[in-house]
N, C-alpha and C positions, 0 to 999 in steps of 0.2 A: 606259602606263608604260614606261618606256626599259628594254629586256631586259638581263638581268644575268646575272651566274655565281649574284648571292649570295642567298638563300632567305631566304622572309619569315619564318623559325623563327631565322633569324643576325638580320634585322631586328630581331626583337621583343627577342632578346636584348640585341643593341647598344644597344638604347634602355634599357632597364631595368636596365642596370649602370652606364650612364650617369647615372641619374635616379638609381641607390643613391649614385653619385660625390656629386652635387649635393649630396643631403640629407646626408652623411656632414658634405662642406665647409661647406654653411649651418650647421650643429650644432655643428662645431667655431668657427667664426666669427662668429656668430650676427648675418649678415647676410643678405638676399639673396641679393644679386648683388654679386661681384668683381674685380678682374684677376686669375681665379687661373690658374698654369701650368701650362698642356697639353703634353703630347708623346704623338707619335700616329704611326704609323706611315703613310706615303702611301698605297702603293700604285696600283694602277692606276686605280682608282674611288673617289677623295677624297672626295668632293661629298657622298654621300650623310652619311658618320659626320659629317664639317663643320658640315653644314646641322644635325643632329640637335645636333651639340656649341653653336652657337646661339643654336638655339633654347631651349635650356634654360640656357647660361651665357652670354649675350651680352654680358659683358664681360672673355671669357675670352680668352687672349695663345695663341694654339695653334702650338705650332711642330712640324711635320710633316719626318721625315726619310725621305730613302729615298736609294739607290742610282741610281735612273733617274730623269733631267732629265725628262723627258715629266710622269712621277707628280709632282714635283715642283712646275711650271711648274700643273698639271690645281690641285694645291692651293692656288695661289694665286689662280687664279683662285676656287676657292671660297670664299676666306674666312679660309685661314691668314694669321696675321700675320710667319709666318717660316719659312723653307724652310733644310735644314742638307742636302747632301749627303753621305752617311754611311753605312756601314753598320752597322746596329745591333749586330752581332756581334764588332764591333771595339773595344775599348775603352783606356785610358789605365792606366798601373800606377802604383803609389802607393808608397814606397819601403820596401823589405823591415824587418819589422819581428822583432825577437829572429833573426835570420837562417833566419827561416819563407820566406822567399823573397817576392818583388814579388806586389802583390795587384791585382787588376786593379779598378779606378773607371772610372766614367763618363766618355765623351770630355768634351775639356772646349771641344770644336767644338760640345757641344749649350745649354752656358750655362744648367744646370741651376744648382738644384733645382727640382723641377717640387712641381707641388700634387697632379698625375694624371698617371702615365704607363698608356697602351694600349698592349700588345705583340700588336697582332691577328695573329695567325700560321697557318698553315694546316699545317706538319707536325708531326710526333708529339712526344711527349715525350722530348726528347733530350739527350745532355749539354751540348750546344752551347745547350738553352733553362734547363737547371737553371744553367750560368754568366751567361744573361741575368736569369735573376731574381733571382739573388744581386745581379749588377750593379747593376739598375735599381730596386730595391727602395733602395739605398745613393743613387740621385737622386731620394728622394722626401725632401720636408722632412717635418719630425714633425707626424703628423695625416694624410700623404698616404694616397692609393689606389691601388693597383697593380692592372691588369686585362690578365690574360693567354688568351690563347687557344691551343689548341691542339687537334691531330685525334687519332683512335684511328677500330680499326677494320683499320688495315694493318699493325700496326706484330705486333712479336714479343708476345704477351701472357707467355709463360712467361718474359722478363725483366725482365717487371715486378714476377710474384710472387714469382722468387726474389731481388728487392732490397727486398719486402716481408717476406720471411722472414727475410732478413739483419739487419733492422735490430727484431729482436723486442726484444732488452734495451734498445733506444735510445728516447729519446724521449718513455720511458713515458706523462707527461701529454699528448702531442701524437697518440700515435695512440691511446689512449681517447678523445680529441676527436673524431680523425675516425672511428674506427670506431663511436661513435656516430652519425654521419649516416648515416640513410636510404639506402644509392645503392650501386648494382652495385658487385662486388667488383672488376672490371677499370677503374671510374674511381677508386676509392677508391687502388688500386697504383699505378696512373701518377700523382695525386697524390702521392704519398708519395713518390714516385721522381724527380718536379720540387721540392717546396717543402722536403720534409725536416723542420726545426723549423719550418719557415714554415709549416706549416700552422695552429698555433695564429693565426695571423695570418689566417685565410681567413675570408669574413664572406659570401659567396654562391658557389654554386657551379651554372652554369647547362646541362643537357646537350638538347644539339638536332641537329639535321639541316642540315648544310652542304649548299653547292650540290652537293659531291662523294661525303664519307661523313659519320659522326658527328662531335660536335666538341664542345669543353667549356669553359668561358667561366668562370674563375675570378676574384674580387676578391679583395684582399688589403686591409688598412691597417696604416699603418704608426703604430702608437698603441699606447702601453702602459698606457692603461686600459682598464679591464676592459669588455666592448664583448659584447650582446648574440650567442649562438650562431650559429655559422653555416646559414645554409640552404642545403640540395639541394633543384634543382628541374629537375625533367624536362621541357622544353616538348614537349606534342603536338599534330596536325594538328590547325587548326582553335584553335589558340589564339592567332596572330596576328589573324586576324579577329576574336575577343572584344575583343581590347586596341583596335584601330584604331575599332572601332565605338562602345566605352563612351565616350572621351572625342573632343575634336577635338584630336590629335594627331599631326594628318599630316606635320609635319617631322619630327616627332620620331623617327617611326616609318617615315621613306622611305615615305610614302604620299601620293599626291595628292588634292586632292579629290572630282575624280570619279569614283577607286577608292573612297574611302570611302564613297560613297554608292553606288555599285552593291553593295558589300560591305552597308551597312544593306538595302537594299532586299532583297539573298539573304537576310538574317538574318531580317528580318520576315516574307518568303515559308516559311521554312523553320519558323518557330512556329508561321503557318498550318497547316502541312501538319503540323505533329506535333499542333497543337491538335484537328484534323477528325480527326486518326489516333485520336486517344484518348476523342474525345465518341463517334466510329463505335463503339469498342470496348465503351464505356459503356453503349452503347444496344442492344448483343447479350445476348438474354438468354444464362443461364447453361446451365453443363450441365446443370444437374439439369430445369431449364424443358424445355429438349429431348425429355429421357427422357417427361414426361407427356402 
């Protein structure tokens, strides 16, 4: 398999928020398969989220932005049906309203409304990404999914708890939601410090291992019916290998076939080896046998 920066822990995520995308859109639409719209961030290795994006919506219109002609040019060859040069941090203002001052909307170089935007991002929870998801939340049509990514691990944590502490009287329904979820107190604060009321909006919430350090894969929808609790889930080692072996979902999951099958053939050897571990155990007699 072609070496990469990005970890089969980001793999299994990517794929599995992708497949929550799917079902979210089939449920709302109750079709299928549709032209629905994609926006997705290029970067430097397309190919792989492309392929996965697909295989699962293959009649999906995906328009990939990015800053660098190379990333751009790499996406078309995979599979986008539209390449925007752009940077996603830049955006269009929309005209001041009660004289609150100009609000910032979505370029309108992107030809939104999308059905699903991806913000897969690699730095911290910043104020530069809490105004992209205010943004890009405002270019999903009603029904969309917003799926954002972002790292911890470097960043300052005692800023995050004191903008958790700040906002104690705020919100009240929105952080009994999240402080209900299961999951570390340092992703629970950098939430709350990115989505704000958006969090009532969050429907999975994914923490894993980047190629670099930790990282955290958040969906959002953009629906105001009332919509099943969110879940936290921590992926661990060894649990991309469960996913790729249970089904044949090798695009989906940036896995080729002959990984997958050397990956079954480890799994089968390693049942072995725990199945012998435990008939051996089985067949030791007991302490008390020994004493007599």
């Amino acid at each position: 398999m072609k070496s990469s920066a990005i970890s089969d822990q980001k793999r299994l995520v990517r794929a599995e928020h992708w497949l929550f995308a799917r079902s979210f859109l089939r449920a709302r639409d109750a079709v299928h398969n549709a032209k629905w719209r994609l926006l997705t961030i290029a970067g430097p290795d397309p190919a792989e989220e492309i392929t996965c994006i697909r295989e699962l919506m293959p009649k999906a219109l995906i328009t990939a932005i990015d800053i660098d002609q190379q990333n751009l040019l790499a996406s078309i060859v995979a599979g986008a049906n539209e390449v925007v040069c752009h940077d996603i941090f830049e955006f269009d203002e929309a005209p001041a309203r009660n004289r609150m001052g100009n609000s910032p909307i979505p370029s309108s170089k992107l030809g939104g409304p999308f059905d699903v935007v991806c913000l897969d991002l690699t730095g911290p929870a910043s104020a530069e990404l809490v105004q992209a998801v205010k943004v890009y939340f405002k270019a999903l049509v009603k029904g969309g999914a917003l799926i954002v990514t972002f790292s911890y691990g470097r960043d300052v944590t005692e800023f995050y708890a004191h903008h958790w502490r700040l906002g104690r009287g705020l919100y009240l329904q929105e952080r009994e939601a999240i402080a209900s979820l299961k999951m570390p107190d340092r992703i629970r604060e950098r939430m709350w410090f990115l989505l704000g009321s958006r969090i009532k909006s969050v429907r999975s919430v994914m923490q894993y291992r980047g190629g670099a350090m930790p990282m955290i894969s958040v969906l959002l929808t953009k629906d105001p019916r009332p919509q099943p609790a969110a879940q936290f889930t921590s992926i661990e080692p060894g649990d991309y290998e469960v996913a790729v072996t249970s089904e044949s979902l090798g695009n989906v999951y940036a896995c080729p076939a002959d990984r997958i099958e050397a990956l079954r053939r480890s799994a089968v050897a390693k049942r072995a080896v725990l199945t012998r571990k435990l008939r051996v155990a089985a067949e030791q007699p007991s302490g008390d046998s020994k004493l007599l």
